[in-house]
C-alpha positions as CSV (number, residue, x, y, z in Angstrom):
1,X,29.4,99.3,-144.5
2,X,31.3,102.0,-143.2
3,X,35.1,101.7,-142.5
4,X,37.2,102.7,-139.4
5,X,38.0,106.2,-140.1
6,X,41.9,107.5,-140.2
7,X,43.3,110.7,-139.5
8,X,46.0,112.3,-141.9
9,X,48.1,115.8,-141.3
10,X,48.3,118.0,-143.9
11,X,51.5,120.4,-144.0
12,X,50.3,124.0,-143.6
13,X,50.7,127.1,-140.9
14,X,48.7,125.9,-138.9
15,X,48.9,121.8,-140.2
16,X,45.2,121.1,-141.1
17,X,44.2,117.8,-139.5
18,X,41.4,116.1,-142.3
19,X,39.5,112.5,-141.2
20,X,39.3,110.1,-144.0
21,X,36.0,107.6,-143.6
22,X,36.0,105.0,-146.3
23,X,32.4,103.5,-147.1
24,X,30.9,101.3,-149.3
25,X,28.3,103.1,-150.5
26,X,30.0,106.5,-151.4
27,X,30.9,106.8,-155.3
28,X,32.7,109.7,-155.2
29,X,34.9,112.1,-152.9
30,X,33.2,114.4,-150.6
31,X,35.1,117.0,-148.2
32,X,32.8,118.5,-145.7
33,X,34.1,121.1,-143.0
34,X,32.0,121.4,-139.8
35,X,30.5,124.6,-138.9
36,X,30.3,123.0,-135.5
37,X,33.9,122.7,-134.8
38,X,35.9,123.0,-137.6
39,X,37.0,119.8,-138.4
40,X,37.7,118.6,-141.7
41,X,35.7,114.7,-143.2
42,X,36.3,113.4,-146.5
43,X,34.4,110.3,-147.6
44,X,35.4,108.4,-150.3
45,X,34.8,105.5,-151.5
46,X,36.6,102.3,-149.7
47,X,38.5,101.2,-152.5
48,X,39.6,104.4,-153.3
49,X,43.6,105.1,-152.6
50,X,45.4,106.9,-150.0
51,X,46.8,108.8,-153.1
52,X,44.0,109.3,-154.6
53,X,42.8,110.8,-151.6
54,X,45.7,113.1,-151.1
55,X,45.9,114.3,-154.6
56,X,42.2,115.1,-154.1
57,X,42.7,117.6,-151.2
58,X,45.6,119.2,-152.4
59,X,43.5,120.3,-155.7
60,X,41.0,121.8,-152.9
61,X,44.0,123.0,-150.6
62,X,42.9,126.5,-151.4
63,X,38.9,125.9,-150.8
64,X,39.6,124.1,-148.0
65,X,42.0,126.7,-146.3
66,X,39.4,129.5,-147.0
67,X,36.8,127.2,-145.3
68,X,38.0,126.8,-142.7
69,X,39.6,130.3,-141.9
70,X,37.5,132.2,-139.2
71,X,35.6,129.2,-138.2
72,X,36.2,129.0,-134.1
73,X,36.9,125.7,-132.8
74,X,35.6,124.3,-129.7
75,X,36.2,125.7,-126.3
76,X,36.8,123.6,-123.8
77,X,34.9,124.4,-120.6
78,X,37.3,125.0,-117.6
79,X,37.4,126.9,-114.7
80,X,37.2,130.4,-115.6
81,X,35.0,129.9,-119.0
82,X,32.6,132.4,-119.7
83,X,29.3,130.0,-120.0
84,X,26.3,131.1,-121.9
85,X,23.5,130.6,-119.3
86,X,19.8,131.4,-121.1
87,X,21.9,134.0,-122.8
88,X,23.8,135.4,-120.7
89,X,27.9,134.8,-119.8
90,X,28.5,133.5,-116.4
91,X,31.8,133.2,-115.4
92,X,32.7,129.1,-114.2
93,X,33.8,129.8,-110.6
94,X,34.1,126.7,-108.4
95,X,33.3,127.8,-105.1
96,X,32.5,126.7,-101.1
97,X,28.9,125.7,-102.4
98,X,27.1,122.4,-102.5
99,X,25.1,123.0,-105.7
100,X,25.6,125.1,-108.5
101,X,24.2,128.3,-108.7
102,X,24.3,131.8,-110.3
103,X,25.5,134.6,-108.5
104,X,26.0,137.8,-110.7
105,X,28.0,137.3,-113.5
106,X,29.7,133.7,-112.0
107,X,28.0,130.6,-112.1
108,X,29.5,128.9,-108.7
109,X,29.6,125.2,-108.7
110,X,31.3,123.0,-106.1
111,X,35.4,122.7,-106.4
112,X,35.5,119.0,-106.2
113,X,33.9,118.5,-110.2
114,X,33.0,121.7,-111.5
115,X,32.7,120.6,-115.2
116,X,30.4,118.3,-114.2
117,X,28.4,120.0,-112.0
118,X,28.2,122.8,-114.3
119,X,27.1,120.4,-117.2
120,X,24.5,119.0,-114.4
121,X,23.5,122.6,-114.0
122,X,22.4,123.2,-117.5
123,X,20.6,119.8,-117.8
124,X,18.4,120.6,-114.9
125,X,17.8,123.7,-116.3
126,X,16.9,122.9,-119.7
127,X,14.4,119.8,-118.1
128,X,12.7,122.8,-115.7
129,X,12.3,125.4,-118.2
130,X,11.3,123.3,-121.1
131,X,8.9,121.2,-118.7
132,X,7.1,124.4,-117.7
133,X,7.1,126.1,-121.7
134,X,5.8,122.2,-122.8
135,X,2.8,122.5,-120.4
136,X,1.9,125.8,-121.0
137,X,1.7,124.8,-124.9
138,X,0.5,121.9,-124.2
139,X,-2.3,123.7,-122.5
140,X,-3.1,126.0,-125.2
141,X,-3.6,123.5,-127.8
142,X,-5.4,121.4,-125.5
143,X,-3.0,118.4,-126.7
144,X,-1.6,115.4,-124.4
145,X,2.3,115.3,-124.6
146,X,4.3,112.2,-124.0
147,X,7.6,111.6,-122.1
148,X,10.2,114.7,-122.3
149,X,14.0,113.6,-122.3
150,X,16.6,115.4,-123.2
151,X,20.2,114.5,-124.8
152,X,23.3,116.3,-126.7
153,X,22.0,116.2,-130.2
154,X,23.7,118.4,-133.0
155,X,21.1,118.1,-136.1
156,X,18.1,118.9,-133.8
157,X,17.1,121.0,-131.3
158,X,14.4,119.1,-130.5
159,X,11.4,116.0,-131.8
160,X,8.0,114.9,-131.2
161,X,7.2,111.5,-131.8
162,X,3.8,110.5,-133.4
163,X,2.8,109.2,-129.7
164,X,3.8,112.6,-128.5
165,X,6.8,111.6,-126.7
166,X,9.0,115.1,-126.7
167,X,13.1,114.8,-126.7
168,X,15.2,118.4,-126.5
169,X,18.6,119.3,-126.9
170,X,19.0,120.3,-123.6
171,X,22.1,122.5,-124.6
172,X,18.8,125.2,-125.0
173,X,20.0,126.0,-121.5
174,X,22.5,127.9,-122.8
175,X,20.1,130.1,-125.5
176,X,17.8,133.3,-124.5
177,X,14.7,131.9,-123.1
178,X,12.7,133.1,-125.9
179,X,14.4,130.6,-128.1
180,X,13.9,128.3,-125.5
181,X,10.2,128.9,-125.5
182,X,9.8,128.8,-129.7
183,X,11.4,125.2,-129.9
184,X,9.2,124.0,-127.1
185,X,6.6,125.8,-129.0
186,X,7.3,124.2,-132.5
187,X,7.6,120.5,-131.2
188,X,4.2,121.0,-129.4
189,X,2.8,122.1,-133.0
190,X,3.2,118.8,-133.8
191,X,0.8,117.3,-131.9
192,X,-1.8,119.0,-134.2
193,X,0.3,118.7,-137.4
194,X,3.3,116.0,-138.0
195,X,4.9,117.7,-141.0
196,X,5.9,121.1,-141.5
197,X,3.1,122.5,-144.1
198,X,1.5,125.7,-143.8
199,X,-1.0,124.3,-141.4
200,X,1.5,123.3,-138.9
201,X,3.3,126.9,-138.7
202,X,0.0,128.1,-138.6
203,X,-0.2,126.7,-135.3
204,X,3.9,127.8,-134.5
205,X,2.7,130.9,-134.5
206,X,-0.7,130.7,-132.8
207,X,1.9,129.5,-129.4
208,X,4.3,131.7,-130.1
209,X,4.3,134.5,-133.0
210,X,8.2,135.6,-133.0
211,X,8.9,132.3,-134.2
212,X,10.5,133.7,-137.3
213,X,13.3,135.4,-135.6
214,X,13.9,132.4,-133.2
215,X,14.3,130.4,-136.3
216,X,16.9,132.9,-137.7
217,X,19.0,133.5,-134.2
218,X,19.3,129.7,-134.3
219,X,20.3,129.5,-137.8
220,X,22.8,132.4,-136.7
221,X,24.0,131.3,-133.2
222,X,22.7,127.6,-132.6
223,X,26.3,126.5,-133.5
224,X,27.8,128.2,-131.1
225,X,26.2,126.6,-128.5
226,X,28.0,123.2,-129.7
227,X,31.3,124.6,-129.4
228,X,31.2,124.1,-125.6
229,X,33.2,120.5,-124.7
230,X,32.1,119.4,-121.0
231,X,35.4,117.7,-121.1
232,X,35.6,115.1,-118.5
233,X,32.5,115.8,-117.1
């Protein structure tokens, strides 16, 4: 069973902050940096030392450093933030509106909770645009598709349940629509074909044949859409 992480402060310019989680079933020291974020985990296991886990990390002071050089943190969404909306940077403006909306290169959202209702914004969205690239798939295949719901998820972009129940990441707001359109795509694929063989892309690219360049910009960009922190919201 897992342990109640701790922090620790490592000396440095700037000091490197690393989270220690102790578990029972790790054997060995592992240091992981986030590509997400930044931040620094090492597990070891829970009878290991606070020594031991020190001495570890200065033998990797130098991997670790180099790591984590030119990784960009998270950006905490204010007023003012340039916000990635289906691609494109719109300026956070809270504004004399009643529902947020985009206006040129702004995205206005009303001045009493503008993180909020610019977090709202992108849920609504993410449910519109995926609801109407779903059916249209859907459609094609001539497939049934289940309950759509969408959450914050950072290992997926998106799932499809054996009852075809689809859930998104609905931070796909945020992406061009055509990446928006190839995830909706690929979970809709597997309605025909619940694994990822050669069959199943078969049918990736018989909804939507770019697929293979959504599937890189993702691998390129997806984190960067996790940097945004709707602190507050």
């Amino acid at each position: 069973m897992a342990q109640t992480p701790q922090t620790i402060d490592l000396p440095g310019d700037p000091p490197l902050t690393v989270t220690l989680r102790r578990s029972d079933r790790a054997r060995r020291l592992a240091l992981r940096v986030s590509r997400l974020d930044g931040s620094v985990t090492l597990t070891l296991p829970a009878r290991a030392s606070l020594r031991t886990a020190l001495a570890f990390l200065d033998d990797r002071r130098a991997w670790l450093d180099q790591a984590v050089a030119g990784l960009a943190g998270p950006v905490a969404v204010t007023p003012g933030t340039p916000l990635p909306i289906e691609g494109e940077p719109r300026v956070l403006t809270p504004a004399a509106v009643r529902a947020p909306r985009v206006d040129g290169g702004a995205l206005l959202v009303p001045q009493a909770r503008p993180i909020a209702s610019a977090q709202a914004f992108l849920r609504l969205l993410a449910r519109d645009r995926l609801a109407a690239r779903v059916a249209a798939h859907a459609a094609t295949l001539g497939r049934p598709v289940g309950k759509l719901t969408l959450r914050d998820t950072r290992s997926r972009w998106g799932s499809c349940t054996a009852s075809g129940d689809l859930m998104f990441s609905w931070r796909l707001a945020m992406a061009p629509p055509r990446i928006l359109d190839y995830v909706a795509a690929h979970e809709v694929a597997h309605r025909v074909q619940m694994n990822h063989s050669p069959a199943f892309w078969a049918e990736v690219a018989h909804l939507f044949p770019a697929h293979a360049e959504a599937r890189r910009w993702l691998k390129t960009h997806g984190n960067a859409l996790h940097r945004f922190r709707f602190e507050g919201a």
